[in-house]
C-alpha positions, -999 to 999 in steps of 0.1 A, spaced: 21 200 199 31 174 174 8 191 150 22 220 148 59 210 147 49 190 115 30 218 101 56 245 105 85 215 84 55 216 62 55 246 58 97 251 62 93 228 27 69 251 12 90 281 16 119 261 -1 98 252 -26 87 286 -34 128 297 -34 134 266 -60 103 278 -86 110 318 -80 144 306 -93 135 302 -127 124 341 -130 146 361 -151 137 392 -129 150 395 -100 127 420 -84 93 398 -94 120 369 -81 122 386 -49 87 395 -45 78 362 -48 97 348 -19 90 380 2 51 370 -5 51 335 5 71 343 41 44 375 47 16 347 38 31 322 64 25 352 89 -7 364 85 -18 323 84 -3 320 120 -6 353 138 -34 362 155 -57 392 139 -51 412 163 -18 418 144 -17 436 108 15 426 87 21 452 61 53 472 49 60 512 52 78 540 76 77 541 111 72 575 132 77 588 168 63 620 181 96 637 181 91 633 145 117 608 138 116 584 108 121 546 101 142 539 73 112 519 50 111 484 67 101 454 48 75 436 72 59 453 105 38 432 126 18 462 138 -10 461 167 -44 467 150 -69 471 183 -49 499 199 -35 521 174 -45 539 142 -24 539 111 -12 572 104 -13 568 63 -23 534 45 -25 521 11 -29 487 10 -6 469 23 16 498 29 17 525 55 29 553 81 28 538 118 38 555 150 60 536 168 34 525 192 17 504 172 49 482 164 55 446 176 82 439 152 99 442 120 112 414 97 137 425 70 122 400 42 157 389 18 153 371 -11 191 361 -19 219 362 11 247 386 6 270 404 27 259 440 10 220 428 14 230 419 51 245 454 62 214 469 44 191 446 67 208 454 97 206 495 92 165 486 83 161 470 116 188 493 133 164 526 122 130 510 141 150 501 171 172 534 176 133 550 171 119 524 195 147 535 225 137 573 214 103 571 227 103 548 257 118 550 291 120 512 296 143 490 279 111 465 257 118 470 220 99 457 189 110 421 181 134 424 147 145 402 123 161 393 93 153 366 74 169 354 39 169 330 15 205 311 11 227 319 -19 251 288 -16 270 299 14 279 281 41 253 288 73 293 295 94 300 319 71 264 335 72 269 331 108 301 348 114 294 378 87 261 386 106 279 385 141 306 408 128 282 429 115 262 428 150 296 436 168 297 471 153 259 477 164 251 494 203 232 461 220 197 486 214 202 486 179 208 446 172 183 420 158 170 396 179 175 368 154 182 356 118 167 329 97 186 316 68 154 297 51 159 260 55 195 266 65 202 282 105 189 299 130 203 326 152 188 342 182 212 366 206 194 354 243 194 327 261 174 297 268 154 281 294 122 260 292 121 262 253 128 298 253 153 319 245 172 315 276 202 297 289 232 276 268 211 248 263 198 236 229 165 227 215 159 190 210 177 181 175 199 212 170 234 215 169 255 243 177 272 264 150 315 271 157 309 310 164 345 328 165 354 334 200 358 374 202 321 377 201 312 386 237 276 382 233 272 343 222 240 339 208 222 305 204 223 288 167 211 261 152 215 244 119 190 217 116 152 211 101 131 230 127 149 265 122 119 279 109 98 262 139 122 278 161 126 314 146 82 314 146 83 303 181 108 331 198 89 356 174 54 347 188 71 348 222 84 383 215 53 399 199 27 390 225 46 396 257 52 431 241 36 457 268 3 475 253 4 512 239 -12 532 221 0 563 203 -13 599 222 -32 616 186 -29 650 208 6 647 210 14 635 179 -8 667 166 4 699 185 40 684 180 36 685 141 15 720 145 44 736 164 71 721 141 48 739 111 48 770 130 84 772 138 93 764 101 65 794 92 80 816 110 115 808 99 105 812 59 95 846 73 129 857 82 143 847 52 
């Protein structure tokens, strides 16, 4: 495995290097687009194919929308985009492994925003299934000069005001910290330990829910390797077309019929 711990600092340096030339952009949408590219291009080099990554709405057969999500890791094999262009799209919820809400600056604003992006797929997620699984989400930023304790604390404020269903499962500052709300055992997010090299980040002590952070080079290594973990232990489904179908038909009909009484 030493390979791949060097190749994902390699990488962690890459993406640093791509925030440090993007810098010298006037425009801060192409500035943005170019960071958001490079992280999308680390994940399609490292997932399997099984996995799509593209950007769009979400949908559950109660008709339900995603707010428009930056990155979905979407299931290709099993289930059927329902509009695609691209790189962009309209997935039912079934075909979602995760969401990543792709940042290129860190602010508190650009946080809140994140966190209502990834709040929208999970709230949709907990509509649909009767278990508790949920699509792995994300936010992950580039650093804007403050410290990774303040980062920390705003997001875990932030987090506090959230139902537990509707939280992230981590955040990556690039090439800063870490953050993952679990625990750790084995390597995983599980008990209080720490992976090999990290340090613990001060967290103020009203948070109930003390998630594990880190502040040191493998962050990214460490934010890949819970994500991997997240996506492919995620239970197979596939989205029922019928269902889907007469749902919208009826919805059509009742809205017909209502225009005719007007």
């Amino acid at each position: 495995m030493d390979i791949f711990i060097e190749v994902m600092r390699s990488h962690a340096r890459r993406l640093e290097l791509a925030r440090d030339d993007s810098a010298h952009v006037a425009h801060k949408g192409l500035m943005g687009s170019m960071r958001e590219r490079a992280f999308r291009s680390l994940l399609r080099k490292f997932l399997p194919p099984a996995y799509g990554i593209v950007s769009g709405e979400v949908v559950n057969v109660a008709g339900d929308h995603s707010r428009q999500q930056d990155c979905l890791i979407v299931d290709q094999l099993t289930t059927i985009p329902f509009l695609i262009e691209d790189d962009e799209g309209v997935y039912p919820i079934e075909a979602i492994r995760g969401c990543v809400e792709l940042k290129s600056r860190y602010s508190p604003s650009v946080l809140r925003t994140a966190l209502d992006n990834v709040a929208s797929l999970k709230r949709l997620a907990a509509a649909a299934d009767d278990d508790d699984w949920r699509p792995f989400g994300s936010i992950v930023c580039y650093p804007d000069g403050t410290s990774p304790e303040a980062i920390v604390a705003t997001y875990l404020e932030e987090c506090e005001a959230l139902p537990d269903i509707e939280c992230p499962d981590a955040l990556l500052v690039v090439g800063e910290t870490f953050v993952c709300h679990g625990r750790i055992e084995g390597g995983r997010p599980g008990s209080d330990g720490l992976i090999e090299g990290g340090s613990l980040i001060p967290l103020p002590p009203k948070f109930s829910r003390t998630p594990y952070s880190v502040d040191h080079e493998d962050t990214l290594l460490d934010w890949f390797c819970v994500m991997v973990d997240h996506v492919q232990r995620a239970p197979s489904r596939t989205a029922d077309l019928y269902e889907y179908v007469n749902r919208s038909r009826a919805t059509m009909r009742i809205r017909q019929w209502e225009r005719g009484l007007e």
